[in-house]
N, C-alpha and C positions, 0 to 999 in steps of 0.2 A: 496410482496412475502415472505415469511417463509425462514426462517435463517438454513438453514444445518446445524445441530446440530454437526456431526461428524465434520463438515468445522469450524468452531466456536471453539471445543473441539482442537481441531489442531495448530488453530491461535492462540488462548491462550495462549498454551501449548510452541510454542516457542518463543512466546513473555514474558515467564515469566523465562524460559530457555534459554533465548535470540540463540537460535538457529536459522539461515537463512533457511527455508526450501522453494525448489522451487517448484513455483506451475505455474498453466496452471490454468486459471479463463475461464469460456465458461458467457457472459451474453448477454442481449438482443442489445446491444449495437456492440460485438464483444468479439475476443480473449481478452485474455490479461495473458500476464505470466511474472515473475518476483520472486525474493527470498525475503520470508518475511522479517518483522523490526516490531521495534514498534517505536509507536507513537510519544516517544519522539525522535527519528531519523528522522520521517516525518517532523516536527516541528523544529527541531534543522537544517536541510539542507533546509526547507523553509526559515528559518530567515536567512540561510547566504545568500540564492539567493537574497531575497531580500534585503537585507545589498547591495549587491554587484550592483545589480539595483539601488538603490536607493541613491547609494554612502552614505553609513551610516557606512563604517567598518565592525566589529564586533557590533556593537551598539544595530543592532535590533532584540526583542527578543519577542519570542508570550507569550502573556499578558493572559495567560486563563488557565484553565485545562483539562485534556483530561477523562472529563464524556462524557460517551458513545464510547468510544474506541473500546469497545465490539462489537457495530455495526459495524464497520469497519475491513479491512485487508489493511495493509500499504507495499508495496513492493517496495524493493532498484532495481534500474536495470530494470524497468517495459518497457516494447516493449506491443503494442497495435495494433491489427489488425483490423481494417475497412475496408473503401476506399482506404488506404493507412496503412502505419505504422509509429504510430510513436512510438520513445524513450523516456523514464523520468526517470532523476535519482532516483526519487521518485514517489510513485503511492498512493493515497488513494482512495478505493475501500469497498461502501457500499455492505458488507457482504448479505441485502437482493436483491441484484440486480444480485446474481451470481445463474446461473440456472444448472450450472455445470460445477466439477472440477478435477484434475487429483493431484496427487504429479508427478511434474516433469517438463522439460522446451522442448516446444517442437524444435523437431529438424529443 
């Protein structure tokens, strides 16, 4: 699917303004809403979860870079509606998988 250029122009925009803005993601999968981050936040609370799974401390740290970040929207606080709902601290959500979207969290 094709990248909503306006959704994209948006995500950027506070991830480089590091502003949390909330959004409501509509994709083929289900809801999904949550207030954006960037990548290095998605990353930075993967490694502690996993530190803390893995009993490693502080130790573990992602070993990579974040090319292709652009493809993605990363959201702190993410609630996902399917069958059920679930919660995650953190969300990373490929930007061509979103069929449609809103600013704001639904009620």
């Amino acid at each position: 699917m094709e990248i909503d250029q306006l959704l994209l122009s948006l995500v950027k925009r506070s991830r480089l303004n590091g502003i949390a803005v909330p959004l409501t993601l509509y994709t083929p999968f289900g809801k999904i809403s949550g207030h954006t981050t960037g990548g290095k936040d998605f990353y930075h609370l993967g490694a502690q979860q996993l530190s803390e799974l893995f009993g490693l401390g502080q130790n573990f740290e992602f070993a990579g870079n974040l090319r292709g970040e652009d493809d993605y929207v990363h959201l702190a606080n993410a609630k996902c509606w399917t069958t059920d709902v679930a919660e995650h601290t953190v969300l990373r959500i490929r930007l061509s998988d979103v069929i449609a979207w809103t600013v704001g969290l639904p009620e």
